[in-house]
C-alpha positions as CSV (number, residue, x, y, z in Angstrom):
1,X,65.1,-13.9,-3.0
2,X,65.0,-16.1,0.6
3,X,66.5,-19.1,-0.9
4,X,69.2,-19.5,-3.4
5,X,69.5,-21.6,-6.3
6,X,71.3,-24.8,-5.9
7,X,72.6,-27.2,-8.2
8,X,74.3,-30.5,-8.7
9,X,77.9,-30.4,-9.2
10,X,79.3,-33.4,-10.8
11,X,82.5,-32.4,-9.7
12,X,81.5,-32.7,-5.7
13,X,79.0,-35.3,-6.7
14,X,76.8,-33.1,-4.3
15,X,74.2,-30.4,-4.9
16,X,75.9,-26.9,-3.8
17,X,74.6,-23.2,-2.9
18,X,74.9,-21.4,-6.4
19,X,77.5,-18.3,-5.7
20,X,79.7,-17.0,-9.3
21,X,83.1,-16.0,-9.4
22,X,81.7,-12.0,-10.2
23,X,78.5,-11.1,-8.2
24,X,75.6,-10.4,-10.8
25,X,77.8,-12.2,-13.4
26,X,77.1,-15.6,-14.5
27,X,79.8,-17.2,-17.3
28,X,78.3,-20.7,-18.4
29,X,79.6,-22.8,-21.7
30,X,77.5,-26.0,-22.8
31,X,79.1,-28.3,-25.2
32,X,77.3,-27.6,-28.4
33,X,76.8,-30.0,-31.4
34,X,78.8,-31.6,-33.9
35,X,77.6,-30.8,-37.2
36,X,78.2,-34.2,-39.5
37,X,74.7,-35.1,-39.4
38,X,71.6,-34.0,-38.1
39,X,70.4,-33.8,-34.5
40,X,68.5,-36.6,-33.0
41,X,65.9,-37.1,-30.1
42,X,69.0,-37.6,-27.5
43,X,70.4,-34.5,-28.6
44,X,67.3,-32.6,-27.5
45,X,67.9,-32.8,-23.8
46,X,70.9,-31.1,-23.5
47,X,69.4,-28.3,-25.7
48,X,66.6,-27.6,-23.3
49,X,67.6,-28.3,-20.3
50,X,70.6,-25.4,-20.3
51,X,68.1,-22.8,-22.1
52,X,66.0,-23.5,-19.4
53,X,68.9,-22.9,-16.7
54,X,69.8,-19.7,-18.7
55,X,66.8,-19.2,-18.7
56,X,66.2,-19.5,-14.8
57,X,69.6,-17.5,-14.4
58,X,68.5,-14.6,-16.4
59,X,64.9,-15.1,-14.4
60,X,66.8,-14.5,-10.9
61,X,68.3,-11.4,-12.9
62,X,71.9,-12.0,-13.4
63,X,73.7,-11.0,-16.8
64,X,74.3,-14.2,-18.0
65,X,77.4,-15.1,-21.0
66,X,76.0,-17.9,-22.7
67,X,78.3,-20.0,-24.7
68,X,77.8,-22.6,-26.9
69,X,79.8,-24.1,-29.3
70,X,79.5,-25.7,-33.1
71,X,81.9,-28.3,-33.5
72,X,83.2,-28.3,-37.4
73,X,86.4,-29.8,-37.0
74,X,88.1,-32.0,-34.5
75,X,89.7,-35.7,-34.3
76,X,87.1,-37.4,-32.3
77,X,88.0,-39.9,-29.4
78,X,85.6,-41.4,-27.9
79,X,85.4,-44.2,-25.1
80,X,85.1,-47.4,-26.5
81,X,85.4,-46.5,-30.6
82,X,88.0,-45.9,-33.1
83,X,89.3,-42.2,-33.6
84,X,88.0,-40.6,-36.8
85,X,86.9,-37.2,-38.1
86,X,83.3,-37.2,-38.3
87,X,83.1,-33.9,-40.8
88,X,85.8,-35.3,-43.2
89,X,83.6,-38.8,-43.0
90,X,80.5,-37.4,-43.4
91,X,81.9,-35.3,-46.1
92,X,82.7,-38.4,-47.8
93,X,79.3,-39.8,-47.7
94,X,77.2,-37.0,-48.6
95,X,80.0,-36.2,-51.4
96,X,79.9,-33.0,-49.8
97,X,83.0,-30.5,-49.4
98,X,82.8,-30.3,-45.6
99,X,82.3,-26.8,-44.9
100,X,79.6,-27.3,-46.9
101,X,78.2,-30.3,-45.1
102,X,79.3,-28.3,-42.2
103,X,77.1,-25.1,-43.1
104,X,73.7,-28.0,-43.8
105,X,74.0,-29.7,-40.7
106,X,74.4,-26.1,-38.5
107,X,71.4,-24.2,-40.5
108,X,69.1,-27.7,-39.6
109,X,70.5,-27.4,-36.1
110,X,69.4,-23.8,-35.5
111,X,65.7,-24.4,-37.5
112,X,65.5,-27.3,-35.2
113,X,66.9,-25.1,-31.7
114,X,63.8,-22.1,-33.3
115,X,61.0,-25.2,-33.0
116,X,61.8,-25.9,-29.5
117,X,62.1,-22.1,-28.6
118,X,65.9,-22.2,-27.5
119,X,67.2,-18.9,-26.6
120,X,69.7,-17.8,-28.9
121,X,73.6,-18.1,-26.8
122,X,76.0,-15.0,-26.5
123,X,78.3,-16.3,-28.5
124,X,78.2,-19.2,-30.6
125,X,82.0,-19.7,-31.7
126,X,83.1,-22.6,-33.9
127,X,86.5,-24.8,-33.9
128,X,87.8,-24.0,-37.6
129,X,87.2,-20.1,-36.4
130,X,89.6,-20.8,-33.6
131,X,92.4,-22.6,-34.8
132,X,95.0,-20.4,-33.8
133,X,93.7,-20.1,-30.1
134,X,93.9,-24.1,-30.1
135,X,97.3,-23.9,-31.5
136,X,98.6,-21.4,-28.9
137,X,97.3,-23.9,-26.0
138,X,98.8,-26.3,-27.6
139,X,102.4,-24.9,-27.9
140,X,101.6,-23.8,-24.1
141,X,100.8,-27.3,-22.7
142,X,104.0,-28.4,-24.6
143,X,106.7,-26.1,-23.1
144,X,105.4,-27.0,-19.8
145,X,106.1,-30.6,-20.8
146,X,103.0,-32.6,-20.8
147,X,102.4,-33.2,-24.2
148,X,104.7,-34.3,-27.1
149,X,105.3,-34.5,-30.8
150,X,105.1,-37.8,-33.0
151,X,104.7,-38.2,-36.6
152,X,103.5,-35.1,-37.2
153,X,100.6,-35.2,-34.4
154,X,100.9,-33.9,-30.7
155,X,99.4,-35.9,-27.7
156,X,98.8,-35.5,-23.8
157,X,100.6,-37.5,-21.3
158,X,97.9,-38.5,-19.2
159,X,100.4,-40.8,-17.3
160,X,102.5,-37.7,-16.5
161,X,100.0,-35.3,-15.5
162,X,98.4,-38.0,-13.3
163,X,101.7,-37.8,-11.1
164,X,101.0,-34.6,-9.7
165,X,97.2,-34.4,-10.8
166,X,94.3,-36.0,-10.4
167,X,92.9,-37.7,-13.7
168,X,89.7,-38.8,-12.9
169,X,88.6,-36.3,-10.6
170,X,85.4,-35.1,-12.8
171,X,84.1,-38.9,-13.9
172,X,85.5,-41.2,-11.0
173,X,88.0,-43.2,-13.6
174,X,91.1,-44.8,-11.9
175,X,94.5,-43.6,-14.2
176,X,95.7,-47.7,-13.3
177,X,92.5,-49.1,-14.4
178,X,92.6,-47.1,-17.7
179,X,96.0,-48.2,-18.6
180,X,95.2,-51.9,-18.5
181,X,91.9,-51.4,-19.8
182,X,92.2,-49.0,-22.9
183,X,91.8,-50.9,-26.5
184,X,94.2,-50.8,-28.7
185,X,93.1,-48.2,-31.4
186,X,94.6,-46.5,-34.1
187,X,98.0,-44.7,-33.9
188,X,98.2,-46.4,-30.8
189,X,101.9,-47.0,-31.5
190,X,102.3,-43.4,-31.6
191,X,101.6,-42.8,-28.0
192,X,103.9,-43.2,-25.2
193,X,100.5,-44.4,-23.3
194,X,97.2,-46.0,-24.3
195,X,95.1,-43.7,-22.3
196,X,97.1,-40.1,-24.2
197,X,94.5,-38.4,-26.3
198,X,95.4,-36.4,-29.6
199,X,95.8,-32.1,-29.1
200,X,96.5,-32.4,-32.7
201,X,96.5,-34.5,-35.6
202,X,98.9,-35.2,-38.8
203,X,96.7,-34.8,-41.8
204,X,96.7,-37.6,-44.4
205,X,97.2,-36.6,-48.1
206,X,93.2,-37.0,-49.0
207,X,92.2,-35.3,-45.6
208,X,90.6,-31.6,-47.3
209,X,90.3,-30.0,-43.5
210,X,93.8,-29.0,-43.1
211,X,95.7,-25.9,-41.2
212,X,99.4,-24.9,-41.0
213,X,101.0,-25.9,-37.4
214,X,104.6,-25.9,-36.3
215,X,104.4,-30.2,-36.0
216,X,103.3,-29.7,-40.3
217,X,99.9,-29.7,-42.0
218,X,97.3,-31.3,-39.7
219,X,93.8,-30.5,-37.9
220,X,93.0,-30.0,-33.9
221,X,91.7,-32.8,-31.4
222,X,88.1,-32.8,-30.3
223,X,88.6,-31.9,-26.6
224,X,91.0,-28.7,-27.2
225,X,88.3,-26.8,-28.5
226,X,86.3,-26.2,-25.9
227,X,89.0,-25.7,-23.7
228,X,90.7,-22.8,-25.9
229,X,87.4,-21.1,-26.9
230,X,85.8,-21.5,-22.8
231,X,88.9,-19.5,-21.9
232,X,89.1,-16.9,-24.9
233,X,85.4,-15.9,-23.7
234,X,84.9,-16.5,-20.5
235,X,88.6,-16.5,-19.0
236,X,90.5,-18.9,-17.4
237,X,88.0,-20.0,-14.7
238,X,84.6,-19.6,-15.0
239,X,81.4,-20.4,-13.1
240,X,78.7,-23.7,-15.4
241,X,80.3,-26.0,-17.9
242,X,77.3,-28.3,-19.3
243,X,76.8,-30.9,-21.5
244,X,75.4,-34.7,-21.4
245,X,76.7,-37.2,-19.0
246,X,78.1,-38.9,-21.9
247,X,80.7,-36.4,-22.2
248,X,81.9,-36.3,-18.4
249,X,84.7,-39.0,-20.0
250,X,86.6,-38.6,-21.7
251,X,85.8,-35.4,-23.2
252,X,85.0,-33.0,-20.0
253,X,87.6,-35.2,-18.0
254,X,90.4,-34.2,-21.2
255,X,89.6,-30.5,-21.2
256,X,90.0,-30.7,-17.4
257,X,93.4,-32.3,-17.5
258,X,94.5,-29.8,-20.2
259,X,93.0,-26.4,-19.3
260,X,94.7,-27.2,-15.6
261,X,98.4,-27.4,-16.6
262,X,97.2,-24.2,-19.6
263,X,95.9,-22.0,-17.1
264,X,97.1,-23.5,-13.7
265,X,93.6,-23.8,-12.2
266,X,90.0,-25.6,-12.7
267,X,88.5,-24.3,-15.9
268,X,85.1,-24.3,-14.3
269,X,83.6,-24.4,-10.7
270,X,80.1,-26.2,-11.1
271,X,79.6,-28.8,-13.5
272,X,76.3,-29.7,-14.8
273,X,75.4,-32.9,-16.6
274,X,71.9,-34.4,-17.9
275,X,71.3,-38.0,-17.7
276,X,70.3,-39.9,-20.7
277,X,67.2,-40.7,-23.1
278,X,66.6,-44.5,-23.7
279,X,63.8,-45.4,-26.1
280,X,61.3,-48.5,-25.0
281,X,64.6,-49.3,-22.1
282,X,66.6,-49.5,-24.4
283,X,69.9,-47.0,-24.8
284,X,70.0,-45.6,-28.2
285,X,71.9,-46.4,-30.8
286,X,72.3,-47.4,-34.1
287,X,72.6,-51.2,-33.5
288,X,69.0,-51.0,-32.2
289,X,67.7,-49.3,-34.6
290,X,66.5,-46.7,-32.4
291,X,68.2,-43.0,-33.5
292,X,65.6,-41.0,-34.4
293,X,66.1,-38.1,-36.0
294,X,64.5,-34.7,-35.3
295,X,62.7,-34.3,-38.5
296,X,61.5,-38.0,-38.0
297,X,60.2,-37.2,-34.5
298,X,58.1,-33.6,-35.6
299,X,56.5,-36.1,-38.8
300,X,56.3,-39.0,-37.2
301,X,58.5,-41.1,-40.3
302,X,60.4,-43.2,-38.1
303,X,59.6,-46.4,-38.0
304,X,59.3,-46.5,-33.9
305,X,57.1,-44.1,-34.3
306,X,53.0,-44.1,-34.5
307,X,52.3,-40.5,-34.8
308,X,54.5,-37.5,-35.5
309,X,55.2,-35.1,-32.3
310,X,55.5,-31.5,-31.9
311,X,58.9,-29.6,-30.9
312,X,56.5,-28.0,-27.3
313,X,55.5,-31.7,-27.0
314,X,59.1,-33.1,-26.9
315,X,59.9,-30.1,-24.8
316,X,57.2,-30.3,-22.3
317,X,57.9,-34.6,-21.7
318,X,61.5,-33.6,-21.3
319,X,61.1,-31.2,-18.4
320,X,58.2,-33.7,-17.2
321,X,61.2,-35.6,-15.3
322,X,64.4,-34.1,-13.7
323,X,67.5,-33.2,-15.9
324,X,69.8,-35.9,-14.0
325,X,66.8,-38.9,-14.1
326,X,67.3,-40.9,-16.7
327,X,64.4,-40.3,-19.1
328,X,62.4,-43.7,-21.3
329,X,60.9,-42.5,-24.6
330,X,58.0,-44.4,-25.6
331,X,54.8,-43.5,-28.1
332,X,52.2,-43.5,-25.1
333,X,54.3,-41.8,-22.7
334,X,54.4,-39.1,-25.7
335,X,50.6,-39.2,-26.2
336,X,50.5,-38.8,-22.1
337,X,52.7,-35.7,-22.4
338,X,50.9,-34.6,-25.5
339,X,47.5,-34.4,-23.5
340,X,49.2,-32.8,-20.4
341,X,50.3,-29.9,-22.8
342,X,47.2,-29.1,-23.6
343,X,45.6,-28.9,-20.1
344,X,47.9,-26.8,-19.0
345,X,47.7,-24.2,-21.9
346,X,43.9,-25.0,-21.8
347,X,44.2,-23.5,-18.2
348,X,46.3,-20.8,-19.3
349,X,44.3,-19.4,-21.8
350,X,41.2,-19.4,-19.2
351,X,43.5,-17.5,-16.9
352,X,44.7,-14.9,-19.1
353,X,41.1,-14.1,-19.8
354,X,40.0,-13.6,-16.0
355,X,39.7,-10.6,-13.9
356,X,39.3,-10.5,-10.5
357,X,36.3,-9.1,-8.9
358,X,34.7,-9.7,-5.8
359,X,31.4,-9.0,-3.8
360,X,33.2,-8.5,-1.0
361,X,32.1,-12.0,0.5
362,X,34.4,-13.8,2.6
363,X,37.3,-15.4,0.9
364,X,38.0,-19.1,1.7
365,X,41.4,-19.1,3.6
366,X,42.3,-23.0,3.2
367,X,42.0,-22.6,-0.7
368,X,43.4,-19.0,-0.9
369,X,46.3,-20.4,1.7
370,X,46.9,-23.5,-0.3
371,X,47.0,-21.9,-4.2
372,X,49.7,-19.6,-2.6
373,X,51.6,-22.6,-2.0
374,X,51.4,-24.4,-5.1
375,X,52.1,-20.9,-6.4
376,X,55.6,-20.4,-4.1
377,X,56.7,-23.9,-3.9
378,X,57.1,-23.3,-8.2
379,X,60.5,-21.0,-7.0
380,X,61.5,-23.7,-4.4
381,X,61.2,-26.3,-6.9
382,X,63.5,-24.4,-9.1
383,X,66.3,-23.4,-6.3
384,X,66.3,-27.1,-6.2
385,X,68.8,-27.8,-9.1
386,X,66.2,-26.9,-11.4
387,X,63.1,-28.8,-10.2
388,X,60.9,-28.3,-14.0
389,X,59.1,-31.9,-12.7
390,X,58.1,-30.1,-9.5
391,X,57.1,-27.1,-11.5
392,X,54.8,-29.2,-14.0
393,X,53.3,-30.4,-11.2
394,X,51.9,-27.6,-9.3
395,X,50.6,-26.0,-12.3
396,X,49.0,-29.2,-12.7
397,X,47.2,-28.8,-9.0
398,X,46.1,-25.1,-10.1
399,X,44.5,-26.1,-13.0
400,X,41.2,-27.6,-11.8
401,X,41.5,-24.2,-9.8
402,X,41.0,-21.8,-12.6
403,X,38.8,-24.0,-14.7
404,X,36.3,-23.8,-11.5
405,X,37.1,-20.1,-11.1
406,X,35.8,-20.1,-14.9
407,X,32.9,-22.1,-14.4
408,X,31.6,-20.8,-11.4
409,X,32.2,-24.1,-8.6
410,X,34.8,-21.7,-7.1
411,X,33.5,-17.8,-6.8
412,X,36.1,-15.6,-7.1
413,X,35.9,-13.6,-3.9
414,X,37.2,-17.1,-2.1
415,X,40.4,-15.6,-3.0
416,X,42.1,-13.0,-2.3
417,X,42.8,-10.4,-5.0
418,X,47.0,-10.7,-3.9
419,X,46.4,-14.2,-4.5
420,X,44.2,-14.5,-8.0
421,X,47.6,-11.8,-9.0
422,X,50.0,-14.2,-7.6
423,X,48.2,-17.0,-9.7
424,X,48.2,-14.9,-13.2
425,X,52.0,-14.4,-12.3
426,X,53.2,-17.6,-11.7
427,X,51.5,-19.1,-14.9
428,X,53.3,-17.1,-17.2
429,X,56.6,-16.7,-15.3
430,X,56.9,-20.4,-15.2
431,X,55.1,-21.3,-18.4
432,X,56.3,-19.2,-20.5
433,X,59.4,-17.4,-19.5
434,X,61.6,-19.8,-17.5
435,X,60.1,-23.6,-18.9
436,X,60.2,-21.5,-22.7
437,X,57.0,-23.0,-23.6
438,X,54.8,-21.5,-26.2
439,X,51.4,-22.2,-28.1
440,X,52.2,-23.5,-31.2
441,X,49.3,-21.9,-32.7
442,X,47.6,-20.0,-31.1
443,X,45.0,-19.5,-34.2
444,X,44.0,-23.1,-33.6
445,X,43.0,-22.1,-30.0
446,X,40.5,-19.4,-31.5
447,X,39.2,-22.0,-34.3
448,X,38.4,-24.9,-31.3
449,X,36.5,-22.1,-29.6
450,X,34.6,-21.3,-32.1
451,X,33.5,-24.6,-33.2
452,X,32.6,-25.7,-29.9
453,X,30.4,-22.4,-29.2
454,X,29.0,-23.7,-32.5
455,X,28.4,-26.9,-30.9
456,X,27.1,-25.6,-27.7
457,X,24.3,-23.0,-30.0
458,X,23.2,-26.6,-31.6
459,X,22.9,-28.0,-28.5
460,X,21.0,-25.4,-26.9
461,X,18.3,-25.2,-29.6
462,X,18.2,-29.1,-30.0
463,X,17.1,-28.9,-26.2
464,X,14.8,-26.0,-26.7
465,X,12.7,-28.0,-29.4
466,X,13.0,-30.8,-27.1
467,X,15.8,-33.2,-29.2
468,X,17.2,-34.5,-26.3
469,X,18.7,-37.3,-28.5
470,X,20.8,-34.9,-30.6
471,X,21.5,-32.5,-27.2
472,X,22.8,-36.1,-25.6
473,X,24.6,-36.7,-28.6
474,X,26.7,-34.0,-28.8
475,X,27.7,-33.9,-25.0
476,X,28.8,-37.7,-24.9
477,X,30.7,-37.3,-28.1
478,X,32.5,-34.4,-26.5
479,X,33.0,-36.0,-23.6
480,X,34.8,-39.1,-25.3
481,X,37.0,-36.7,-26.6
482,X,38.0,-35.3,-23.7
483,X,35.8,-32.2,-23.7
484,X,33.2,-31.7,-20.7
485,X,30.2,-29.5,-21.0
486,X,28.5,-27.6,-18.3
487,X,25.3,-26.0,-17.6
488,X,25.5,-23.1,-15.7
489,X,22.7,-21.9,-13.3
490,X,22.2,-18.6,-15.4
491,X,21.5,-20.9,-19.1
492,X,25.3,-20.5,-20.5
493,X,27.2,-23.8,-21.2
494,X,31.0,-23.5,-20.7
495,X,33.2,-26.4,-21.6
496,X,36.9,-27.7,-20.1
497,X,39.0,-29.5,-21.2
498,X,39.8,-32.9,-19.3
């Protein structure tokens, strides 16, 4: 391939030529979910924007080690909230042993990944299946002196490492501006500084998720994890960490800081973040109102809601914009998408029914020139840290193409048989194989058809006996619904759909 793949790394704060550590080889981890409760509408973009970058990887044909992880376990800190343990609370309120909470919350998360048709990862490893791998790094980061023992839980000394590292270097945060700024949280006495996060925590009498540790009985922080499972499966360096901006700090800028003084080097060379989903401008979140849930978003129970969307729906209005623009959920941009969907696998389905054949007339070189470049520019699009808007978009400008190629406005022989191949191609390389879109079903498609050629027969012998009220009737109602009718030159009717 001419051009190569670029993409944004968060890290340079610049897009940068593709090129992994082992030519051929691609090593990617994405933060996975945490599995307290069920996933919601701003989990979804993470989700499907890296399958569709694995997706695109294994497209340019690299062997691609996909890993994503469940989080079951962990001591979560995050910017701006108190510390807890989001399994043993969740636990609580669902009166739930947590492994068992643990085992609802994951089955949901994989129905849910199935709906949007997510490729499955290489390996999908959990935090409680790893605790001695988080222990080990632990014990490591110790004996190199930049973490330390208190109470019974171990932290990192950000202020240390900061001396000879940079601490920031992923998000932008200034170490001196995080000192003065940091709340005080719980077990903040414990810390030499504010800004130290927990490699492992002291477990409290009632606390059930518990493991054996030389600090005594206790349970792993969130950011070691990924940090000790990255490196157990992909090595010490690898080539695309991912997740959601929201975990660039301090979660991607922890595993950073602790992965660097484990292993001596940058766990990962290009990191890739998505920007956000707000809902009506607003960011979500459970002051507003505003989470909604994935089952609530497929029926359409949520009280934001006016109708109940399918999983290709969400899909499709998520690659409508780019992975790094933020992204505004709103009922009618929804409807919008919902309508675009089915142009495009209107046009699809027309397509995959065509065969080229020609009369050997002349074929119309502007047209055949330009749906060669709507058909090429899909690639560049791509190589341009993942362009899927782009994408959208030309198959958008092909579409009135092959609905006249069906209904005669453009003859076939205009053009050329490499390029009606090219066409065919790009449709269900794009469609189907890198954006992962898929009919939802497809027996529907067959039962429209029929009861519009049902239609059409009704029409046609209306207009034979001279009803031209009834034949009127039946195109303008169609046409309000977004269904056009034509009469062909030869006495067939054929029908798009706007």
């Amino acid at each position: 391939m001419s051009e190569q793949l670029k993409l944004h790394n968060t890290l340079s704060r610049q897009k940068e030529v593709f090129t992994p550590l082992y030519p051929g080889h691609v090593g990617m981890y994405v933060c996975g979910p945490t599995v307290s409760g069920e996933s919601h509408l701003g989990h979804a973009r993470p989700f499907i924007t890296f399958d569709v970058l694995f997706r695109y990887l294994l497209h340019l044909g690299y062997k691609v080690r996909y890993v994503r992880n469940i989080t079951d376990a962990g001591h979560f800190e995050e910017e701006g909230r108190a510390a807890e343990d989001k399994i043993a609370k969740g636990a609580l309120l669902e009166k739930l042993e947590p492994m068992e909470l643990v085992q609802k919350y994951t089955n949901l998360y994989h129905w849910a990944m199935e709906q949007f048709n997510t490729l499955k990862p290489s390996i999908e490893p959990t935090a409680t299946g790893h605790i001695v791998e988080q222990i080990e790094m632990i014990k490591k980061i110790m004996a190199d002196g930049y973490a330390y023992e208190a109470n019974g839980s171990v932290y990192f000394d950000v202020k240390k490492y900061s001396e000879n590292h940079h601490y920031g270097i992923l998000s932008g945060r200034v170490i001196e501006d995080q000192l003065e700024t940091t709340r005080e949280l719980e077990n903040q006495d414990e810390k030499k500084n504010k800004v130290d996060f927990a490699l492992w925590k002291k477990a409290p009498a009632e606390h059930l998720m518990r493991w054996p540790s030389p600090w005594g009985e206790g349970f792993p922080g969130w950011h070691i994890e990924c940090s000790a499972m990255s490196s157990k499966y992909l090595g010490k360096q690898f080539d695309i960490h991912g997740g959601g901006m929201d975990l660039q700090f301090p979660h991607h800028e922890c595993e950073i800081a602790q992965s660097e003084i484990a292993h001596g080097e940058m766990m990962a060379r290009y990191w890739v973040h998505n920007n956000m989903i707000t809902i009506n401008g607003k960011k979500m979140g459970k002051s507003y109102g505003n989470v909604i849930r994935l089952t609530e978003l497929f029926a359409g129970t949520h009280p934001l809601l006016e109708q109940g969307y399918s999983p290709m729906t969400i899909r499709f209005f998520i690659l409508q914009t780019h992975y790094r623009s933020t992204l505004d959920f709103s009922n009618e941009a929804l409807q919008a998408a919902e309508k675009g969907l089915a142009r495009l696998w209107y046009a699809y389905e027309v397509l995959e029914k065509l065969s080229y054949s020609s009369n050997g007339a002349g074929i119309n070189e502007e047209l055949d020139k330009q749906v060669q470049e709507w058909c090429r520019d899909c690639a560049t699009a791509m190589n341009d840290d993942l362009g899927t808007a782009k994408v959208l978009a030309n198959l958008f400008e092909l579409s009135p193409v092959i609905n006249s190629l069906r209904g005669g406005q453009i003859k076939m022989h205009e053009i050329s048989q490499d390029t009606f191949d090219l066409l065919k191609t790009t449709w269900h390389t794009y469609m189907i194989d890198i954006l992962g879109l898929q009919p939802e079903k497809p027996e529907d498609s067959n039962k429209l058809d029929g009861v519009l050629q049902l239609l059409i027969d009704i029409r046609k012998e209306a207009k034979g006996k001279k009803d031209y009220a009834t034949s009127d009737k039946i195109r303008n109602q169609l046409l309000s619904i977004g269904i056009q009718l034509k009469d062909e030159k030869d006495g067939t009717v054929t029908y798009a759909i706007e």
